[in-house]
N, CA, C and O atoms as CSV, one atom per row, in Angstrom:
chain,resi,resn,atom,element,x,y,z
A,1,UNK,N,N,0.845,-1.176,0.000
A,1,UNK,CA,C,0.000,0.000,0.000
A,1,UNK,C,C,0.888,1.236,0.000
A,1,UNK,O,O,1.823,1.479,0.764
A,2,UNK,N,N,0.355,2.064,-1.136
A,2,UNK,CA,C,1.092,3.207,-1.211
A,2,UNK,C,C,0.398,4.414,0.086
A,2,UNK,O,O,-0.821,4.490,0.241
A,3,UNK,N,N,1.088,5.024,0.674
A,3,UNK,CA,C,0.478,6.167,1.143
A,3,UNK,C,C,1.480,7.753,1.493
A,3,UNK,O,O,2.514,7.966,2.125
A,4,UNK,N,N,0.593,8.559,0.765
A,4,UNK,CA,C,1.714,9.824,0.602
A,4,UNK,C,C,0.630,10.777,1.618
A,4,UNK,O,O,-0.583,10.819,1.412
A,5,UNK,N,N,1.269,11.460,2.651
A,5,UNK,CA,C,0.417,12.045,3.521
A,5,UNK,C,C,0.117,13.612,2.761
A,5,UNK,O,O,1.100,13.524,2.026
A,6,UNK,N,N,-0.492,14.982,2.377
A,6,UNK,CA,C,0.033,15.689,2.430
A,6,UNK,C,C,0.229,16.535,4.379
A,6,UNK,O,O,-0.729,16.762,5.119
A,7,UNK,N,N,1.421,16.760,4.650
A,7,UNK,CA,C,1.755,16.893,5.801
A,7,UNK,C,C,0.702,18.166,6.564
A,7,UNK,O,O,0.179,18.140,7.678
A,8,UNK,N,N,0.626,19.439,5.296
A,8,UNK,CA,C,0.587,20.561,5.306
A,8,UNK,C,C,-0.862,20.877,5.764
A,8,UNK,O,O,-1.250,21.808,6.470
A,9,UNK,N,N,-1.618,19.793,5.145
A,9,UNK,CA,C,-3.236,19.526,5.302
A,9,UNK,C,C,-3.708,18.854,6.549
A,9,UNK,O,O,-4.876,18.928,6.929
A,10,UNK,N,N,-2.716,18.157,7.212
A,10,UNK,CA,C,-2.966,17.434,8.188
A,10,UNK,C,C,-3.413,18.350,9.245
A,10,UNK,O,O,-3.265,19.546,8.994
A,11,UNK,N,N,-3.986,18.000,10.498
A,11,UNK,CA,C,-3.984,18.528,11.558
A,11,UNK,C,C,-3.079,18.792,13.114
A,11,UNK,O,O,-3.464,17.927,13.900
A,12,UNK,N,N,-2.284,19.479,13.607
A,12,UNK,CA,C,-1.538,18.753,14.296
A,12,UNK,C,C,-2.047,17.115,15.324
A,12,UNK,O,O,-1.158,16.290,15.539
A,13,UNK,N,N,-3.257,16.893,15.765
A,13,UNK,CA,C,-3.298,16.081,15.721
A,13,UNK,C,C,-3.637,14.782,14.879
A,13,UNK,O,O,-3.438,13.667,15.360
A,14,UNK,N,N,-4.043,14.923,13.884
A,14,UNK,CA,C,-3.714,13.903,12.433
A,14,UNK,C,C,-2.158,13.650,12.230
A,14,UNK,O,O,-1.760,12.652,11.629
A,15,UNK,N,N,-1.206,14.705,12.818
A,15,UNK,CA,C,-0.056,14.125,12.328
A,15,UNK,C,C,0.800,12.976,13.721
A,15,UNK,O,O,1.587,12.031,13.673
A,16,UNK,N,N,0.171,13.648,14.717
A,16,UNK,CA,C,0.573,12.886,15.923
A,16,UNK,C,C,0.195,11.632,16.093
A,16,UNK,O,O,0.758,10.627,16.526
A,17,UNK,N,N,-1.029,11.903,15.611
A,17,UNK,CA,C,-1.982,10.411,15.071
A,17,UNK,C,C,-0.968,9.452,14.368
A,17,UNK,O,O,-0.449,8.386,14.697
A,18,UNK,N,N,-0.882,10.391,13.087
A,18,UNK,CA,C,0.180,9.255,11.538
A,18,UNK,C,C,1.522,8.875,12.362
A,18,UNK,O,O,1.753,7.670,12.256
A,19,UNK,N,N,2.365,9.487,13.066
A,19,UNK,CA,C,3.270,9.085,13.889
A,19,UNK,C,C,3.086,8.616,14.844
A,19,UNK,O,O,4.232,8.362,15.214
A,20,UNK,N,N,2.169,8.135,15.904
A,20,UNK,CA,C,1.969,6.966,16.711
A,20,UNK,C,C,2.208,5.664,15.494
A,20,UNK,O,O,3.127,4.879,15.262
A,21,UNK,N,N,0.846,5.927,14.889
A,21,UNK,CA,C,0.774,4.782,13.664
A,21,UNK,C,C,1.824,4.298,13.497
A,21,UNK,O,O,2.090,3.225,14.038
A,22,UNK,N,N,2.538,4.813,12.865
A,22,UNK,CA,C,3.911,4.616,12.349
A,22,UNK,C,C,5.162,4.064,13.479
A,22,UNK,O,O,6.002,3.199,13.233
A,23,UNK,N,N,5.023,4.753,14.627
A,23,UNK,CA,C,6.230,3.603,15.569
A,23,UNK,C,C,6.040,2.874,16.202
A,23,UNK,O,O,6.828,2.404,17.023
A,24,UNK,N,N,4.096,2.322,15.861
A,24,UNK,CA,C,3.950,1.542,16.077
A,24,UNK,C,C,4.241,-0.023,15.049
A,24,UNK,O,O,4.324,-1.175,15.476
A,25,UNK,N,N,4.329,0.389,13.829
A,25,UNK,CA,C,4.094,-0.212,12.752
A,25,UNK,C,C,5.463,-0.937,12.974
A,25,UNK,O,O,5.650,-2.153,13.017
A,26,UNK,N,N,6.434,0.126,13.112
A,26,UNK,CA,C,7.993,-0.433,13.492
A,26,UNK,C,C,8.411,-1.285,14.338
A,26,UNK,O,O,9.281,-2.155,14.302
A,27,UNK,N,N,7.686,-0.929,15.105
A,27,UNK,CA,C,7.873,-1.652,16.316
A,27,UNK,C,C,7.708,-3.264,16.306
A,27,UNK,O,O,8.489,-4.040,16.858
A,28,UNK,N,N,6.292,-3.706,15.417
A,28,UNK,CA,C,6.347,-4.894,15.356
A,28,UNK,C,C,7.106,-5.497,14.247
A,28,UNK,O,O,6.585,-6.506,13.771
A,29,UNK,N,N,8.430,-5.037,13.628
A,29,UNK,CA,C,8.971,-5.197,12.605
A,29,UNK,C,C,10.585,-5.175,13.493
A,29,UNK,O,O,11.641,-4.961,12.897
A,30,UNK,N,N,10.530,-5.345,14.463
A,30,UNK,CA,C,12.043,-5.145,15.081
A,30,UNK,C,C,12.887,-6.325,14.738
A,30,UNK,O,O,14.038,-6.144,14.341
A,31,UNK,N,N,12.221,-7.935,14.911
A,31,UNK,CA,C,12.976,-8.761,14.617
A,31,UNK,C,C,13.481,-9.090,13.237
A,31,UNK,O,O,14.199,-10.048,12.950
A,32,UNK,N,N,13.006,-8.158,12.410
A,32,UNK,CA,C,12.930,-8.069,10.772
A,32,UNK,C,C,14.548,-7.354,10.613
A,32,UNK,O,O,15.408,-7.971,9.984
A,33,UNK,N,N,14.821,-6.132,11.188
A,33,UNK,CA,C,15.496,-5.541,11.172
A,33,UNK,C,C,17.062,-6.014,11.914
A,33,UNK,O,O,17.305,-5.759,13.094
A,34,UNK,N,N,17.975,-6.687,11.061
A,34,UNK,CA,C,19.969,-6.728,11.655
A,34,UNK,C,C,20.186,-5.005,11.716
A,34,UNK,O,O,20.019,-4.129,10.868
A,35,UNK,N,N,20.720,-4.975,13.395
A,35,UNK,CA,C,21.582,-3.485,12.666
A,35,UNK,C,C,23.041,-3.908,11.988
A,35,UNK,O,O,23.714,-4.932,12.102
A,36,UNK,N,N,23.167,-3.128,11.507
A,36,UNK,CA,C,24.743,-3.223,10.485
A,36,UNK,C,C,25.650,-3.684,11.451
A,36,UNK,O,O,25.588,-3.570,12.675
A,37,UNK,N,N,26.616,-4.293,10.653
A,37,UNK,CA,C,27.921,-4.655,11.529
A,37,UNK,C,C,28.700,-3.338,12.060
A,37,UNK,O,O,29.279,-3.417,13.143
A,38,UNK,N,N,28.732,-2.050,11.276
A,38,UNK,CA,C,29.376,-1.147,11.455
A,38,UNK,C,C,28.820,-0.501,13.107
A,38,UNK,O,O,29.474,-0.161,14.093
A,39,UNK,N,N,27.706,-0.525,12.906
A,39,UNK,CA,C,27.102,0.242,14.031
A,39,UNK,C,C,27.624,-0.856,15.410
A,39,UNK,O,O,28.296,-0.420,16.345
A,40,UNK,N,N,27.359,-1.712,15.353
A,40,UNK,CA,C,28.015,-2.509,16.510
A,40,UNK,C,C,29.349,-2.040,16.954
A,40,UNK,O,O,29.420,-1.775,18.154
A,41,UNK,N,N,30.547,-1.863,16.162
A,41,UNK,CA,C,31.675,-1.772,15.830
A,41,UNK,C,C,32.206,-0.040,16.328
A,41,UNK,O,O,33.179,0.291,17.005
A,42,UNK,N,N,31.266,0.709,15.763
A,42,UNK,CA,C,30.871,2.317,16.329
A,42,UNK,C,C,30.744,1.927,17.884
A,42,UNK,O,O,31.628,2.385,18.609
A,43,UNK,N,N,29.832,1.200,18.433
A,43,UNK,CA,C,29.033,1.369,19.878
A,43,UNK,C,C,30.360,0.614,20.523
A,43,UNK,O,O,30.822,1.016,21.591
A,44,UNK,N,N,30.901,-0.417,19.867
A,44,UNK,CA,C,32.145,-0.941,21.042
A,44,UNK,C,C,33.017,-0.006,21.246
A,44,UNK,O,O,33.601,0.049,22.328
A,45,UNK,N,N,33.329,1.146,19.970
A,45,UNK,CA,C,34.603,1.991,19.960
A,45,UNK,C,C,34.043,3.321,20.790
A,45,UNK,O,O,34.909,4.180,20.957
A,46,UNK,N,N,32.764,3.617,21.323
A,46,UNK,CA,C,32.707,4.384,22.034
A,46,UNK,C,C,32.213,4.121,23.083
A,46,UNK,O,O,31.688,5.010,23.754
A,47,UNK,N,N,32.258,2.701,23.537
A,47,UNK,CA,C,31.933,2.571,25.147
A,47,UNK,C,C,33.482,2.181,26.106
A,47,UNK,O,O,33.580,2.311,27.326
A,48,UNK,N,N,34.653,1.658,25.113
A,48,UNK,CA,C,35.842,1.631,25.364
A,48,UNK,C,C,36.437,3.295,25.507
A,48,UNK,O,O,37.125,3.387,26.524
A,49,UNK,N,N,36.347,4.477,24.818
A,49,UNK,CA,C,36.653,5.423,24.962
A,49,UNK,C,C,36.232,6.156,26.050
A,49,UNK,O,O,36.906,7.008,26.629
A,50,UNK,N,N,34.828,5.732,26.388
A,50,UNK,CA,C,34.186,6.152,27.419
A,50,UNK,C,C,34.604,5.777,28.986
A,50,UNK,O,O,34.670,6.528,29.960
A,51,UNK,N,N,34.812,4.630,28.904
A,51,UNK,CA,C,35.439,3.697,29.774
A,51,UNK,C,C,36.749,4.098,30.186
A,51,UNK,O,O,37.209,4.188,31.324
A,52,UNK,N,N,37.306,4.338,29.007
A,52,UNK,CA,C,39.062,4.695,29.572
A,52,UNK,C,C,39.063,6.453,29.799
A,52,UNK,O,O,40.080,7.106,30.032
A,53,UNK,N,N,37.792,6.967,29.681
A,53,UNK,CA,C,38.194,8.388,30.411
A,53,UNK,C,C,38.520,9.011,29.062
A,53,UNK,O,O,38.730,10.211,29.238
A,54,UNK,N,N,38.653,8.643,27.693
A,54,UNK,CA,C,38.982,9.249,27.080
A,54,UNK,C,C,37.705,10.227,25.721
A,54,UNK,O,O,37.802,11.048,24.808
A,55,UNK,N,N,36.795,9.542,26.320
A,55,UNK,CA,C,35.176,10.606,26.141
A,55,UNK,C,C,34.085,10.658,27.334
A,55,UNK,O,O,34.231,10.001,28.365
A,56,UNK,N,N,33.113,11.399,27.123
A,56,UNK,CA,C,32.457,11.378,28.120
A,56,UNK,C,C,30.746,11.946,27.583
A,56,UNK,O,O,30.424,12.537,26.552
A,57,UNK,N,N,29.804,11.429,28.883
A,57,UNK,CA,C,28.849,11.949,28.138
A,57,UNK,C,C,28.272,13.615,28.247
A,57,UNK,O,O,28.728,14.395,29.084
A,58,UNK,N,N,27.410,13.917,27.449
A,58,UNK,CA,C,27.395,15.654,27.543
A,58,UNK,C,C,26.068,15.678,27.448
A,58,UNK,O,O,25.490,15.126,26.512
A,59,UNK,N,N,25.426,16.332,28.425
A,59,UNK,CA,C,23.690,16.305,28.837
A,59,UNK,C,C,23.286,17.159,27.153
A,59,UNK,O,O,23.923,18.016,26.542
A,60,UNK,N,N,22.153,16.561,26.866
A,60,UNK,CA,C,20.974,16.925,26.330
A,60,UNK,C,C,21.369,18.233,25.505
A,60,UNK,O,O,21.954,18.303,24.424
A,61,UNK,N,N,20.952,19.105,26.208
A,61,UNK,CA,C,20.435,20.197,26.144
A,61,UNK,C,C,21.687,21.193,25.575
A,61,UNK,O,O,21.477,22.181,24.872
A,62,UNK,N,N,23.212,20.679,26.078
A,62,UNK,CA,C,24.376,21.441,25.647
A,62,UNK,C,C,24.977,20.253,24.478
A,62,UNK,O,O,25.990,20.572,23.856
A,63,UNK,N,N,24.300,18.813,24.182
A,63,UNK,CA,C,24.655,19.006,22.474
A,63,UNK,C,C,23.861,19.567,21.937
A,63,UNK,O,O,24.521,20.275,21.176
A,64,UNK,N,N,22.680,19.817,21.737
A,64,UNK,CA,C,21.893,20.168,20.839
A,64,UNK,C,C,22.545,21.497,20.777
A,64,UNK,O,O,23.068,21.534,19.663
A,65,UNK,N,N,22.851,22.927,21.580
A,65,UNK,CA,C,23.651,24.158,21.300
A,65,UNK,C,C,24.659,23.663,20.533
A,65,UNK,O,O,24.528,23.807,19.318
A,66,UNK,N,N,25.556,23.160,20.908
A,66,UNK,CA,C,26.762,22.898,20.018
A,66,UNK,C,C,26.278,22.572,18.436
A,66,UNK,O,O,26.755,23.128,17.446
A,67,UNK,N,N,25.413,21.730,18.426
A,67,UNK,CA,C,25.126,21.632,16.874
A,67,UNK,C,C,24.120,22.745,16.301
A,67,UNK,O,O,24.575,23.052,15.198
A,68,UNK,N,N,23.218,23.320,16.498
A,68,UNK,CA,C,23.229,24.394,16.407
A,68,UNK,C,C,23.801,25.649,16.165
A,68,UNK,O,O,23.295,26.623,15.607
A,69,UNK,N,N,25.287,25.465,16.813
A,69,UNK,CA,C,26.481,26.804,16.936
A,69,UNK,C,C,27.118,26.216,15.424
A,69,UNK,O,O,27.660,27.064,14.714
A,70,UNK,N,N,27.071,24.972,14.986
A,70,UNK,CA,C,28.117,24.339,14.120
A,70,UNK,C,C,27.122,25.007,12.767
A,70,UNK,O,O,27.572,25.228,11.642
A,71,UNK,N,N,25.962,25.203,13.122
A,71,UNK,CA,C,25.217,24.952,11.372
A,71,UNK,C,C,24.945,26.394,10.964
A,71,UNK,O,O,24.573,26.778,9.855
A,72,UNK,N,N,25.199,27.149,12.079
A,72,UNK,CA,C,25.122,28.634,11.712
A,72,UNK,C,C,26.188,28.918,10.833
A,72,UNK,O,O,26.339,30.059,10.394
């Protein structure tokens, strides 16, 4: 089934609606989905960095500024 929403027409709640829908739809599709080998490979190389002190985590609210400061 094809379905093209127009977004613009929607209501904000019609769209909150189409996005429940939707992670719900995913959701029962999880065992469908391998993540990539790479991403595994990413998550070991930054829980070892993390571990040895050599990253750390940075609340919420001060990455989102930083990327923000980057796209200006």
């Amino acid at each position: 089934m094809n379905t093209i929403l127009d977004m613009g027409r929607l209501t904000r709640t019609e769209k909150l609606r189409a996005m429940e829908e939707l992670w719900q739809d995913i959701n029962k599709a999880d065992d469908e989905y391998q993540s990539p080998e790479w991403h595994g490979k990413v998550l070991r190389e930054r829980e070892v960095a993390l571990n040895s002190g050599a990253d750390e985590f940075v609340p919420w609210e001060d990455a989102k500024k930083t990327l923000r400061e980057r796209t200006k």
